[in-house]
C-alpha positions in Angstrom: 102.7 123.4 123.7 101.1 121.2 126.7 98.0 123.2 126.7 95.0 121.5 127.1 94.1 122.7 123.7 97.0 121.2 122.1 96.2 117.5 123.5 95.1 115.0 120.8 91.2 115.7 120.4 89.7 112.7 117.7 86.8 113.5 115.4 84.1 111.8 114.9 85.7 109.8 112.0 88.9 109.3 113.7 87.0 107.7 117.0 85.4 105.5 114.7 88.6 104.1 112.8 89.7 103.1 115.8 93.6 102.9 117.4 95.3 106.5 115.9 98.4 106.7 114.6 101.5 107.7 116.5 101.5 111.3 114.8 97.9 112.2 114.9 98.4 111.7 118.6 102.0 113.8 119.4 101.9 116.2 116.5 101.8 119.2 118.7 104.3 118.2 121.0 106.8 119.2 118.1 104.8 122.1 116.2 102.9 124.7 117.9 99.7 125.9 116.3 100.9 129.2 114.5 99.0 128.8 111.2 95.9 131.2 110.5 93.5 131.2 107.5 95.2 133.5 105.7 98.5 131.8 106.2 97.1 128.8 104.7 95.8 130.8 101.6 98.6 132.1 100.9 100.5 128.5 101.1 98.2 127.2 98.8 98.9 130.0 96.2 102.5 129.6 96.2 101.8 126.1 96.0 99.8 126.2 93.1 99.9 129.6 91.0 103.2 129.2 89.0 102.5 131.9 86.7 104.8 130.9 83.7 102.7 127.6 83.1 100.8 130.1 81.3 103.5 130.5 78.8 103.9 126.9 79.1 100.4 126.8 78.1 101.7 129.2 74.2 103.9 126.3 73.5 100.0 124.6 72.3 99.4 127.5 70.2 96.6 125.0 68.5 94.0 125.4 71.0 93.9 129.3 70.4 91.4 131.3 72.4 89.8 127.8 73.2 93.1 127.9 76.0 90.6 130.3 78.2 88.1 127.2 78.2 90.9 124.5 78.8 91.9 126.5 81.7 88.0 126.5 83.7 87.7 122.9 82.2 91.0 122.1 84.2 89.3 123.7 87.1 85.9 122.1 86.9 86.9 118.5 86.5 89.9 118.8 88.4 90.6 121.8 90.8 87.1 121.7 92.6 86.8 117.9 92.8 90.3 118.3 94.6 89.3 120.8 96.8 85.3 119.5 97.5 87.3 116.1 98.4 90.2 117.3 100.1 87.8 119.8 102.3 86.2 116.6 103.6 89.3 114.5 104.3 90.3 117.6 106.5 86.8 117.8 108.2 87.1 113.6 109.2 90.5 114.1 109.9 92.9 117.4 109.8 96.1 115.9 110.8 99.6 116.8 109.5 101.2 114.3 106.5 97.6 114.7 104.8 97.2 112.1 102.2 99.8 109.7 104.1 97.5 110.0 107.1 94.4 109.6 105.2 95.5 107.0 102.8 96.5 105.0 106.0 93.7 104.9 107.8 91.6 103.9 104.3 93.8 101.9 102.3 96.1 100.6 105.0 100.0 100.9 106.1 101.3 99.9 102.4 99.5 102.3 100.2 99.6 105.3 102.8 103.3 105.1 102.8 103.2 105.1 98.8 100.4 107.9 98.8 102.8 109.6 100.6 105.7 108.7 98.7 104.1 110.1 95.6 103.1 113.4 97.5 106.3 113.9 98.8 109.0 113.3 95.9 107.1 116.0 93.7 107.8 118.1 96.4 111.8 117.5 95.7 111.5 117.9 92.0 109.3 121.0 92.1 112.0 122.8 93.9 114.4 122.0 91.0 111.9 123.3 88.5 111.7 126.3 90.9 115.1 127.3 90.9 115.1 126.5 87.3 112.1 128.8 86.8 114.4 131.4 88.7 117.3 131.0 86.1 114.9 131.9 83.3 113.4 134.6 84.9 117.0 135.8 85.2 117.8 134.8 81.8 114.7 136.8 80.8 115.4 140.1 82.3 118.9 140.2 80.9 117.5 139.8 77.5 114.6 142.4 78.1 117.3 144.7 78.7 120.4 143.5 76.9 118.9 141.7 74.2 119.3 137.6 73.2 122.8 138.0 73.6 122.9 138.7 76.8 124.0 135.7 78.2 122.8 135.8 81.9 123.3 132.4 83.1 123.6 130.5 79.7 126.1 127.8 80.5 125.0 124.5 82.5 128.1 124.9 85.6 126.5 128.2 86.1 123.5 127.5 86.3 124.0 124.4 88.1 126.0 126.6 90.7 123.0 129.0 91.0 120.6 126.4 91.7 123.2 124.8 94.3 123.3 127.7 96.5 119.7 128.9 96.4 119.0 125.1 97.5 121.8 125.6 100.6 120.0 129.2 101.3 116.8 127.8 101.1 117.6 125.2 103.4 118.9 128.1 106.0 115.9 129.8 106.0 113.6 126.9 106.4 115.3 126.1 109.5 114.1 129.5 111.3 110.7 130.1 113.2 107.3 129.1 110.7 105.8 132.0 112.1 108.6 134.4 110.8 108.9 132.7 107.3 105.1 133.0 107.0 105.7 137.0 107.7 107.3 137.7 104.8 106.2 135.3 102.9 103.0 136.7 102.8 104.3 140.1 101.7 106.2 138.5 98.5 103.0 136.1 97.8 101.4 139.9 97.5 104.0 141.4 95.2 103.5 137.9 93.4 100.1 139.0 92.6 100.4 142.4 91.6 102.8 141.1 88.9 100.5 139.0 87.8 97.8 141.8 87.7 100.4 143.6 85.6 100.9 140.7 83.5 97.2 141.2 82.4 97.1 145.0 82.6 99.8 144.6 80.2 97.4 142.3 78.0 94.3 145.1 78.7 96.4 148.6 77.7 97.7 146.2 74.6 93.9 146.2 73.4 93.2 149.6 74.3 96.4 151.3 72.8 94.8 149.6 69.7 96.4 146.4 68.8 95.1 143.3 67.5 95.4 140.4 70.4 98.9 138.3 69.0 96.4 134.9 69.7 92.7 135.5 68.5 90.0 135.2 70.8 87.5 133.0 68.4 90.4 131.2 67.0 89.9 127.6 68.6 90.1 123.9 67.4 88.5 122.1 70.8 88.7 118.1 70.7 90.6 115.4 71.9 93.6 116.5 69.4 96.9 115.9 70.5 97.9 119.5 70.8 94.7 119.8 73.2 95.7 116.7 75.3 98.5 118.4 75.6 97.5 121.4 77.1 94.8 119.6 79.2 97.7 118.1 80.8 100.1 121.4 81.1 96.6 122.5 83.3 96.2 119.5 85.3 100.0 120.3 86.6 99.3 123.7 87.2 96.8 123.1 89.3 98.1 120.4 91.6 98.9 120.6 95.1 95.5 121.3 96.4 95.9 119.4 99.3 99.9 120.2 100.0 98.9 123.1 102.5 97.0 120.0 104.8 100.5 118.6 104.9 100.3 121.4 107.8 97.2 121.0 109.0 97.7 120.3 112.7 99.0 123.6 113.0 96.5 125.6 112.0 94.8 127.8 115.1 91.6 127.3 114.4 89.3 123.8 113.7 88.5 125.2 110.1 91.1 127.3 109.5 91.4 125.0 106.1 88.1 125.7 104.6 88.2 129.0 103.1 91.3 128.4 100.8 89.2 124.9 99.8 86.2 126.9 99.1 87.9 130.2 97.4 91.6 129.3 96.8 91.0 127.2 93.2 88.7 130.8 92.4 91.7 133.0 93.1 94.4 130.3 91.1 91.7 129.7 88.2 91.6 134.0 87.7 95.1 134.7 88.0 96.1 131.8 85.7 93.5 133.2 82.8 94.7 137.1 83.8 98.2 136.0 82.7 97.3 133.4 80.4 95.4 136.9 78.5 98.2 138.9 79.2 100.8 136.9 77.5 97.9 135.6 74.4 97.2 139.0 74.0 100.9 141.3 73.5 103.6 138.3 73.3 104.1 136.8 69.1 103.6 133.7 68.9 107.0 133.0 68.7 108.0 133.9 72.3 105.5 133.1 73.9 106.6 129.6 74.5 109.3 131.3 76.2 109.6 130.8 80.0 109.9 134.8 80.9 107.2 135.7 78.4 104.9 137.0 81.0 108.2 139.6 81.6 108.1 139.9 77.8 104.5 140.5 77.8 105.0 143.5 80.1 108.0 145.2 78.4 106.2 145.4 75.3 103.6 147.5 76.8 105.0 149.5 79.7 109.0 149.3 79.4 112.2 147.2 80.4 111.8 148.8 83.9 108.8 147.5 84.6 109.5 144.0 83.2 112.4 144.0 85.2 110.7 144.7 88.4 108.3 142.3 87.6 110.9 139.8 86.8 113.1 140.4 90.4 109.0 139.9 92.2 109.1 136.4 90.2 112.7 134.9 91.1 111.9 136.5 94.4 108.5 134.5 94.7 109.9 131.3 93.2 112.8 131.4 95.8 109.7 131.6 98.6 107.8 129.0 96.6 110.8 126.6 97.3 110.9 127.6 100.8 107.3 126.9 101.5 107.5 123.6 99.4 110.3 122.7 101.8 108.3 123.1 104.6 104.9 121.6 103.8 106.9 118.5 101.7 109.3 117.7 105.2 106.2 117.1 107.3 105.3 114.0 105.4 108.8 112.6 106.1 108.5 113.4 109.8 105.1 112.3 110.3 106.0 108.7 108.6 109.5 108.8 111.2 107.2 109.4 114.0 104.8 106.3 112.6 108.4 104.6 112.6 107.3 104.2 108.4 110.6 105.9 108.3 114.2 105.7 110.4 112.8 107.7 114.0 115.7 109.5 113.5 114.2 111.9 111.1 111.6 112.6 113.7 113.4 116.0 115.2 112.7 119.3 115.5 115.3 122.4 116.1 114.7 124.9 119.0 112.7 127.2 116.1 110.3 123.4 116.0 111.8 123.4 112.3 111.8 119.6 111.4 115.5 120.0 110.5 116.7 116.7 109.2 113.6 115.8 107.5 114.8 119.4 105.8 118.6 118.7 105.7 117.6 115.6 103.7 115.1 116.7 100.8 117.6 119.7 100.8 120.4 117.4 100.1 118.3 114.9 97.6 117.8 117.5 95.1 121.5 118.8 95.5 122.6 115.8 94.5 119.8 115.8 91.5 121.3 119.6 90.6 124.6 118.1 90.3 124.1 115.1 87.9 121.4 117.7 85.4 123.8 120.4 84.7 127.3 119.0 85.7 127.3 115.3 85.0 124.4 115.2 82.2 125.9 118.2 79.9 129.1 115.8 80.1 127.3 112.8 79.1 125.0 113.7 76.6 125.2 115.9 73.7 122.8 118.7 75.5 122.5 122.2 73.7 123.5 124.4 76.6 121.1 127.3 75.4 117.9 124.6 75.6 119.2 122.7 78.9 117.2 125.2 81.2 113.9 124.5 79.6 114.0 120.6 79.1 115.1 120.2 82.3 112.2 122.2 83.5 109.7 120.4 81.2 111.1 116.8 82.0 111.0 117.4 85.6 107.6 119.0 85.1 105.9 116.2 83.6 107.4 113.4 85.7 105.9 115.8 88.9 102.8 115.3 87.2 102.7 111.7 86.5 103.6 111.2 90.2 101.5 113.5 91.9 98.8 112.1 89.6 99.4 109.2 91.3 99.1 110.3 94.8 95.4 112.4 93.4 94.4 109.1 92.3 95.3 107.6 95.6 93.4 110.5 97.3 90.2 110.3 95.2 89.9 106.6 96.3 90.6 107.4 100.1 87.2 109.2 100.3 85.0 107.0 98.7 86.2 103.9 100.9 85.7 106.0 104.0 82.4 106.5 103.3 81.6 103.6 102.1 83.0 101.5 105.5 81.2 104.2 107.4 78.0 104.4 105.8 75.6 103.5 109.0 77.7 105.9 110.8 77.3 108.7 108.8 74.0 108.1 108.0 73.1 108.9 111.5 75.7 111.9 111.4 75.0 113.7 108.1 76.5 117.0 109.8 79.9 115.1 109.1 79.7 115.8 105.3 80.1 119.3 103.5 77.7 117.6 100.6 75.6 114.7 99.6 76.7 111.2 99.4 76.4 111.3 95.5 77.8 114.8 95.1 81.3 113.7 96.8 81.3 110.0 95.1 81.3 111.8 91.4 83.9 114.8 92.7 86.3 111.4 93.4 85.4 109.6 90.0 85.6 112.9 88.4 89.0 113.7 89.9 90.2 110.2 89.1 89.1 110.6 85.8 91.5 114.1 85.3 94.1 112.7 87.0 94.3 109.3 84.7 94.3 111.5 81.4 96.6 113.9 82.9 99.0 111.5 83.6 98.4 109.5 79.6 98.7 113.2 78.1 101.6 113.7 79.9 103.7 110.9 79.0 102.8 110.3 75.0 103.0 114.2 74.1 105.9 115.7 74.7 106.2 119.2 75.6 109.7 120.1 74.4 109.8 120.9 70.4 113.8 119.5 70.4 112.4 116.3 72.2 110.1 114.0 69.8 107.3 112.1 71.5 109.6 108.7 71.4 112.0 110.1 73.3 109.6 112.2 75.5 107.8 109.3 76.7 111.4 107.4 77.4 112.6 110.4 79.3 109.8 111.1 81.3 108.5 107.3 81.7 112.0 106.2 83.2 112.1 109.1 84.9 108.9 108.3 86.6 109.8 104.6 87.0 112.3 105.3 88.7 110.9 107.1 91.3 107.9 104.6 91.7 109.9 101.8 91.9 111.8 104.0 95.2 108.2 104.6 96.7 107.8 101.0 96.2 111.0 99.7 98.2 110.2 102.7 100.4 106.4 100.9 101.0 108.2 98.0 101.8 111.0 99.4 104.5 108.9 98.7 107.7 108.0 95.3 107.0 111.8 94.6 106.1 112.7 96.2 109.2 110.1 94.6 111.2 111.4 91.6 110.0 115.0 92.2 110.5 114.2 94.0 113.6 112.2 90.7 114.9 115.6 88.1 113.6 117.8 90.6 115.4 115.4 90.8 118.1 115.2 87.1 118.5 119.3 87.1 118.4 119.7 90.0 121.3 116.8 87.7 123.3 119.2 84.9 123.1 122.5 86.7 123.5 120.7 88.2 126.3 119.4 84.6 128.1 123.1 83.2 127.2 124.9 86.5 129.2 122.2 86.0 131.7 123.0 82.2 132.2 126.8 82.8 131.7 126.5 85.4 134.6 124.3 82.8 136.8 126.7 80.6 135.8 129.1 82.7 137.2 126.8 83.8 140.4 126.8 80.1 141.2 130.2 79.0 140.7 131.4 82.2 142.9 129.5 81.2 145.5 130.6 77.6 145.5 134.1 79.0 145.8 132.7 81.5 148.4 131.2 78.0 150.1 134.5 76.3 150.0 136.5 79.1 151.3 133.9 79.8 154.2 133.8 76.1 155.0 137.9 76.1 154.8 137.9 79.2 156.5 135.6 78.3 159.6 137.1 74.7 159.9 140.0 76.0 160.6 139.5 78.9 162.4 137.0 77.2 164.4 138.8 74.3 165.1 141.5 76.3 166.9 139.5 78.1 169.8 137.5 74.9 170.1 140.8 72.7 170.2 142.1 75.1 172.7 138.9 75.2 175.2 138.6 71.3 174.7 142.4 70.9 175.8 142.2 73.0 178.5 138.8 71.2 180.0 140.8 68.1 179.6 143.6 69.4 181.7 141.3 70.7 184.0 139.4 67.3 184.3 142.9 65.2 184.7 145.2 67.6 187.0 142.3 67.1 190.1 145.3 68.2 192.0 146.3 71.6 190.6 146.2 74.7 192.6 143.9 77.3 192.6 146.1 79.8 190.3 146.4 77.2 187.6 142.5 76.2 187.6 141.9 79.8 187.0 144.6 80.7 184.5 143.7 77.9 182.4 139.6 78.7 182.8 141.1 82.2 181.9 142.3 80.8 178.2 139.2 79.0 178.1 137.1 81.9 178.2 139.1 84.3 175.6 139.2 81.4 173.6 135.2 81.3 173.7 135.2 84.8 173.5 137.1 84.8 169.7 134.6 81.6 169.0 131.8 84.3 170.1 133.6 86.7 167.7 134.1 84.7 165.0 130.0 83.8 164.9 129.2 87.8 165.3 131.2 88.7 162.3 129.5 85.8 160.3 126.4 87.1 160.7 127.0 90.8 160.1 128.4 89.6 156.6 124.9 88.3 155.9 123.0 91.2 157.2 125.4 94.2 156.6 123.0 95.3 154.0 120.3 95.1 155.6 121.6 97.0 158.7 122.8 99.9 156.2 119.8 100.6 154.8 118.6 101.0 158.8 121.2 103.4 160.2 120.0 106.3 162.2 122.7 109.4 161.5 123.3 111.7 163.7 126.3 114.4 165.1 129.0 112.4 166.6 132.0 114.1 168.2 134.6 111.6 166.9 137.2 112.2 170.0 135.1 111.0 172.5 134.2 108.4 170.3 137.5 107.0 169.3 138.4 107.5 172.9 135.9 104.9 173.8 136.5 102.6 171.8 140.1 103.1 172.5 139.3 102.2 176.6 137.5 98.8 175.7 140.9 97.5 174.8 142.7 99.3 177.5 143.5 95.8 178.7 145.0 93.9 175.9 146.9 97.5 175.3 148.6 97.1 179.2 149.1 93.4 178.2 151.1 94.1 174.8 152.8 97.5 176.8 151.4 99.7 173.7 151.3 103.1 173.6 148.0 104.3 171.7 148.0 107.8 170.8 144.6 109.2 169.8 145.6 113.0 167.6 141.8 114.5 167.0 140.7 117.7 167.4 137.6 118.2 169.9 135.7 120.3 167.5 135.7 117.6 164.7 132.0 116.6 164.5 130.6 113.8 162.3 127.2 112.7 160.9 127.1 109.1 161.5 125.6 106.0 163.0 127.3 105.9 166.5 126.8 102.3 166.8 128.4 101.6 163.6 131.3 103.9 163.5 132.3 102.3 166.8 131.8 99.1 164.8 134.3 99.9 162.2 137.1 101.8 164.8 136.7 98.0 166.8 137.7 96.4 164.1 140.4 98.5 162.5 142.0 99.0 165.8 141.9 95.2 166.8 143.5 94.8 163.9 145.5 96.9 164.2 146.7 94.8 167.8 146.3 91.4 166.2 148.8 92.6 163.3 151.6 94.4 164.7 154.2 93.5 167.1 153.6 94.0 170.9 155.3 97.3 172.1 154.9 98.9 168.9 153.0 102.1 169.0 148.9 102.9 167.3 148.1 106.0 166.1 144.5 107.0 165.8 144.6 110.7 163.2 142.0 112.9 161.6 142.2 115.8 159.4 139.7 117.2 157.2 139.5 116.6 153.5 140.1 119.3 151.3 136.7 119.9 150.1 135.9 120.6 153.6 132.3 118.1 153.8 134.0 115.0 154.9 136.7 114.0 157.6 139.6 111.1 156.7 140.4 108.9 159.9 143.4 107.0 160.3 144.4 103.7 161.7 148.3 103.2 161.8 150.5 100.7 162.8 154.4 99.1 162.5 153.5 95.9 161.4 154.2 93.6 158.5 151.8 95.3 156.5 150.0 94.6 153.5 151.5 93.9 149.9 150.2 96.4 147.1 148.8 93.6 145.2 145.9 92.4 147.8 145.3 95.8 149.1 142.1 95.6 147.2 141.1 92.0 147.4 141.2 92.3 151.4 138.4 94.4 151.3 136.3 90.9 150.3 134.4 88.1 151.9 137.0 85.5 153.2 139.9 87.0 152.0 142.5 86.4 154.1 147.0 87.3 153.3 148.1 83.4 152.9 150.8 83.9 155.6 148.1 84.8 158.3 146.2 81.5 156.8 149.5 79.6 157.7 150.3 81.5 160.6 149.4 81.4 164.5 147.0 84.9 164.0 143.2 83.7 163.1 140.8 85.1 161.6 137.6 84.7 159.9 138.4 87.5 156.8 134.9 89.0 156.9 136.3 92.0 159.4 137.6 94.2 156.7 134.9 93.2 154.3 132.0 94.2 157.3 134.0 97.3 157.6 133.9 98.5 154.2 130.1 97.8 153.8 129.4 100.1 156.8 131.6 103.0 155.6 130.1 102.7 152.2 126.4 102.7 153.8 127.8 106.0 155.9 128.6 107.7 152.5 132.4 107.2 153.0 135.3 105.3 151.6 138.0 103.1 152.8 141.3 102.8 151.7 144.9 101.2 152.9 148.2 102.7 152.0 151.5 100.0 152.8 154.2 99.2 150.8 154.2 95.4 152.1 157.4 95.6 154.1 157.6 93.9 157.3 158.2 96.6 160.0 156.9 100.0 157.8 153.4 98.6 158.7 149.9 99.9 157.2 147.4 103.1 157.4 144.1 102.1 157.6 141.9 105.3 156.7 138.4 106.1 156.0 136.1 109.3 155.0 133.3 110.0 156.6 131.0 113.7 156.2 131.2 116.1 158.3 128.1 116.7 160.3 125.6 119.7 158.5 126.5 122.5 161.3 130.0 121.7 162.4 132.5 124.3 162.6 136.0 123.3 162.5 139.1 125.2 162.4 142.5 123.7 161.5 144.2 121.0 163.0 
C-alpha cells in the first residue's frame, strides 16, 4: 500500500479548498484499492434494489396502474438528480466517508459530522429492517408451503433470536478480506436478479396463461391524494442510498471506477423495481399483496411452491449480503470521522484483513442492542400483536430511515451548489471539471431537495401500517426520528466539547507538568547544595590533614637546624606522601567532574587481564613490603578482555588501594576472575579481611561523597568520590559493579566487577 499510486493525489477542487482533511490524505494507508466498476455496481444494487418495497408499494392499492408512473416519477425527480449530483461530488472529490467529506469541505466541520451522522445511522437501522425482511421471507416460504398456519418464526423471542445471530454472523464475515466478500457477493447479487426476473416472468405467463392482471393497468387516480403521497414516499425510500457505494470510494482501482453505476445503476434499479412491481400487480389479490413475501406469492401462483421457495432462500440469502455490504460501506464513515479525530481515534483501526473492525464491532453491537429492546423488551411493554410485530417494526424503522437519510440528501443537494458557487471563477476557467452545465446541476440539487422534503412530510403524516393510525404513526416515527437527530446533534458537537475539555485538561497537565518540573529543580538544586556542603565538609577535612601534616613537618624542619641527616629525610619523606595523597585527592576531584565525558571517549580494545592486574599489582609493590601483605593474583592467561586499558587500570588502582587502605596490615588480597555464565563477560574480584561494609550502605557507597561515618571519624581519609569514579567507568565499559560483605569486622568485603569478553577470545575453564 506505499505505492506511488496510492499516495494522496488532490483534484483540481480539492487543491483549491485548500488544507485536506486527515482521511483524504492517509485513506490508503489502511485500505488497499480492490474495488472495480463492477464491484461498485453491484454495491449499489444491494444498496438500493430491496425488491419487497414493491409489495410495500400494494399496501397503496389507490394509485392502481398509475404505481408504474410513481415509480419513473421517483426516478426522475429523485434517483437521477442523486446520481447527476453525486457523479460530480465524486469527480471534485472521490474520497472515502462521501457526504461527511463533501459536507465538510462545503458546509464546514459542524454540518459534515451531522451529514454524516444522518448517512450513517440509516445504515444501522437498515440492517434491522434487513434481517427483518429475512424473517418474513422465512415466514413466507413456510406459508407457501404449509399454509398461514405454519408458524415459521411467529413469536417475537424467536424472531428476536434470529435477528441476534445473523447480526453476530454478519459481523464475522465483515471482518474478512473486501476482496473475498465482494466474490461472492457478486454471485448472490446475480441470483438476486434472476429472482426478480422471475418475479416478473411470473407477472408475464399470468397474462399469457389468460388471466386478467389482479390490479388493472388503466385503473389510476394520480394527484396529490394522501394514498399517492404515500406511495411517492414508499419510492423515495427505495431508491435511497445513491451515494452509499462513495462511502468506498478511495478504494476503487480506477479514477472513474464510480461513473458507470452513476450513469446506469438508477436504469437497472428503476427496471427491476417496475419488473416486480408488475409481477406482484399482475398474479398477487389485492389482499396479499401488501404482504412482505408477496413477490414469493406472486411466483407460487404461477410456477409452484418449489420455485417460490427457491426464490425465497435467493432473497433471505441476498438480504443477509445486503446487511453485510451495508456494514461495510456504513463503518467507513465512522472511521473516516476517527481518523479526522470527529470521533474517539480509537475507532480508527483496521484488522490484518484492513477490515475497519471496531468501527464494525460497534454498529454491530448498536443494532443488537436495538434487536433486543423491539422484540424482547417492547412485546413486554406494550400490548403488540405478535403476528403484526414483524411488519411494524419493518415499516417504523423504514420510515424513520427515510426521514433521516432525507436529511443527509438534503444536506448533499446543498453541498454542490455551494461548491460551485465559491468556485465559480475557477471553474469557469476549468469547465472540463463539470459532467454538465452550471444550470443543469443547480436544478438536479433544487429538484432533489425538493423530493427529499416531500419524502420526508409524506413519510411522517401518512402512516404505512393499516393497525397504526396516522396520529400514532407520526408519534412513532417523529420520536423515533427525534431521537436520533438530537444524537447526531450531541454527536456534531463532541469535538468542540472535547477540544474544550481537551484544552482545560491540557492547560492542567501544562501546569502539573511546570510544578513536577520546578519540584524536581527544586530538588536538582537542593541536592546539590547538600552535595556542596558535603564536598566542602569533605575537602576541609580531608584536606586539612595532609596539609596540617606537611605544614608540621616544615615547621620541624625549620626549628630542629640541628637534626641529622636521617631525620631531615624521613620527615621530607612524610612530607612528600602526604603531598602525594593532597595530589590524589585533587585527581579524583576532577575525574568526578569529567568521568562522563571521558566515557563517552574510551578507545576499546583486547586486553589480557593477567598482565594487566599484574601491573597494577607491582605499582604498590612498595606499600605491599611495607604492610608485609601477601597479594595473590588467580587469573587465567587466556582470559582476554575488551576494554579501555587506561581505565581498567584506573578502576583495579582504586579497588586495590582500597583494598590496602581498609584492611589490616598482614592480611592477605586476592585478585580472582572467572567467567560469567553466559560466557560474553568476565567477573573480577577484589577481596579483602577487613571491617567490611554493612549491607545497608553497600549501595549508597557507590555515590559522590559518600563516605562509612567511622572512616569520617577515623584516622583513614578519603575524599568518597573513588568508588563513585569507579562505578562510572565500569558502567561506560558496559559492566557492573557490585560489593558482597556482611559488615563484620574481620570477614572483610569482595569488591567485583563484569566486564565483556573481548569478540575473538577463546577461553577454556578455570
Amino acid at each position: 500500500m506505499n505505492n506511488q499510486e496510492d499516495q494522496y493525489a488532490p483534484t483540481f477542487l480539492q487543491s483549491a479548498i485548500g488544507e485536506p482533511l486527515r482521511s483524504e490524505q492517509r485513506i490508503h494507508e489502511f485500505f488497499p484499492r480492490v474495488l472495480s466498476r463492477f464491484d461498485l455496481l453491484f454495491i449499489f444494487v444491494a444498496i438500493v434494489l430491496f425488491i419487497p418495497n414493491a409489495s410495500v408499494v400494494q399496501a397503496t392499492q389507490g394509485a392502481g396502474g398509475g404505481t408504474y408512473i410513481y415509480w419513473v416519477i421517483g426516478a426522475v425527480t429523485f434517483l437521477i438528480p442523486g446520481a447527476l449530483v453525486c457523479a460530480q461530488l465524486y469527480r471534485f472529490m472521490p474520497v472515502d466517508g462521501a457526504i461527511y467529506v463533501w459536507t465538510h469541505r462545503a458546509l464546514g466541520p459542524l454540518l459534515g459530522f451531522f451529514a454524516g451522522f444522518c448517512a450513517w445511522f440509516p445504515g444501522v437501522l437498515v440492517p434491522l429492517a434487513t434481517c427483518d425482511s429475512m424473517i418474513s421471507l422465512i415466514q413466507g416460504i413456510g406459508v407457501e408451503n404449509f399454509g398461514p398456519r405454519s408458524g415459521w418464526l411467529m413469536v417475537p423471542w424467536q424472531e428476536g433470536l434470529f435477528v441476534i445471530c445473523a447480526l453476530v454472523l454478519v459481523g464475522v464475515l465483515s471482518l474478512l478480506p473486501l476482496k473475498a466478500i465482494m466474490r461472492a457477493a457478486k454471485i448472490i447479487i446475480l441470483l438476486y436478479l434472476v429472482g426478480i426476473f422471475l418475479v416478473g416472468l411470473a407477472g408475464a405467463a399470468w397474462l399469457l396463461a389468460g388471466h386478467a392482471p389482479r390490479v388493472s393497468f388503466v385503473s389510476s387516480t394520480l394527484g396529490l391524494s394522501g394514498q399517492n403521497l404515500v406511495l411517492y414516499g414508499v419510492i423515495v425510500l427505495a431508491l435511497l442510498g445513491i451515494e452509499v457505494p462513495l462511502n468506498m470510494a478511495a478504494e476503487s482501482r480506477k479514477p472513474d471506477a464510480a461513473m458507470p453505476f452513476l450513469r446506469w445503476g438508477w436504469l437497472v434499479v428503476l427496471f427491476a423495481y417496475l419488473l416486480g412491481t408488475f409481477g406482484v400487480m399482475v398474479v398477487v389479490p389485492p389482499s396479499q399483496s401488501s404482504n412482505a413475501y408477496s413477490a414469493l406469492t406472486a411466483v407460487h401462483l404461477v410456477f409452484g411452491p418449489l420455485a417460490a421457495t427457491l426464490v425465497g432462500c435467493i432473497f433471505v440469502l441476498f438480504f443477509f449480503t445486503t446487511t453485510i455490504i451495508y456494514n461495510l460501506t456504513f463503518a467507513r464513515i465512522l472511521f473516516v470521522s476517527a481518523l479526522d479525530h470527529r470521533l474517539p481515534p480509537s475507532l480508527a483501526k483496521v484488522n490484518r484483513f484492513a477490515a475497519p473492525y471496531r468501527a464494525i464491532i460497534l454498529q454491530i453491537a448498536f443494532v443488537i442492542l436495538i434487536t433486543f429492546f423491539t422484540y424482547f423488551l417492547a412485546p413486554l411493554l406494550y400490548a403488540i400483536n405478535n403476528s403484526s410485530l414483524s411488519l411494524q417494526v419493518y415499516n417504523v424503522s423504514q420510515a424513520t430511515t427515510t426521514i433521516i437519510w432525507c436529511i443527509s440528501m438534503i444536506i448533499l443537494f446543498l453541498d454542490l451548489p455551494v461548491l460551485l458557487y465559491r468556485f465559480r471563477s475557477l471553474l469557469a476557467k476549468k469547465r472540463d471539471q463539470l459532467l454538465t452545465a452550471p444550470w443543469v446541476l443547480y436544478l438536479a440539487a433544487i429538484v432533489g431537495g425538493i423530493a427529499s422534503l416531500l419524502g420526508i412530510w409524506t413519510t411522517l403524516t401518512q402512516s404505512w401500517e393499516p393497525d397504526i393510525s396516522n396520529r400514532d404513526w407520526a408519534v412513532y416515527v417523529g420520536v423515533s426520528s427525534l431521537v436520533c437527530l438530537v444524537i447526531g446533534l450531541i454527536g456534531s458537537a463532541y469535538p468542540r466539547l472535547l477540544t474544550s475539555l481537551n484544552e482545560q485538561t491540557a492547560a492542567a497537565r501544562e501546569n502539573a507538568r511546570l510544578y513536577n518540573e520546578l519540584s524536581i529543580a527544586y530538588e536538582k538544586l537542593n541536592q546539590a547544595d547538600q552535595m556542596k556542603d558535603t564536598f566542602l565538609t569533605t575537602a576541609s577535612h580531608e584536606l586539612r590533614t595532609p596539609l596540617t601534616i606537611v605544614q608540621g613537618y616544615l615547621e620541624l624542619l625549620g626549628e630542629m637546624e640541628d637534626a641529622d641527616l636521617e631525620t631531615r629525610r624521613s620527615f621530607l619523606t612524610k612530607a612528600r606522601r602526604a603531598c602525594d595523597e593532597l595530589v590524589l585527592l585533587q585527581a579524583n576531584i576532577m575525574d568526578a567532574s569529567r568521568v562522563k565525558f571521558d566515557a563517552a571517549a574510551l578507545v576499546f580494545n583486547s586486553i589480557p587481564l593477567k598482565e594487566t592486574v599484574s601491573s597494577v599489582v607491582d605499582l604498590f609493590e612498595p606499600l605491599i613490603i611495607q604492610q608485609n601483605r601477601q597479594v595473590q593474583v588467580d587469573i587465567g592467561r587466556n582470559i582476554t578482555v575488551w576494554a579501555d586499558e587506561t581505565r581498567i587500570k584506573q578502576v583495579l588502582r582504586n579497588l586495590l588501594s582500597n583494598a590496602l587502605r581498609y584492611s589490616p596490615y598482614e592480611t592477605p588480597i586476592r585478585i580472582t576472575a572467572e567467567q560469567e555464565a553466559n560466557e560474553s563477560m568476565v567477573r573480577i574480584h577484589v577481596i579483602d579481611k577487613g571491617a567490611g561494609v554493612p549491607p545497608e550502605k553497600q549501595e549508597e557507597i557507590f555515590e559522590k561523597f559518600v563516605r562509612l561515618e567511622r572512616d569520617m571519624n577515623g584516622t583513614i581519609r578519603g575524599s568518597g568520590l573513588g568508588l563513585y569514579i569507579t562505578r562510572q567507568l565500569v558502567e561506560a565499559m558496559n559492566g557492573r559493579i557490585t560489593v558482597e560483605s556482611s559488615g563484620i569486622n574481620g570477614e572483610g568485603s569482595d569488591f567485583s566487577f563484569t566486564i565483556p569478553i573481548a569478540k575473538k577470545a577463546q577461553t577454556r575453564p578455570l
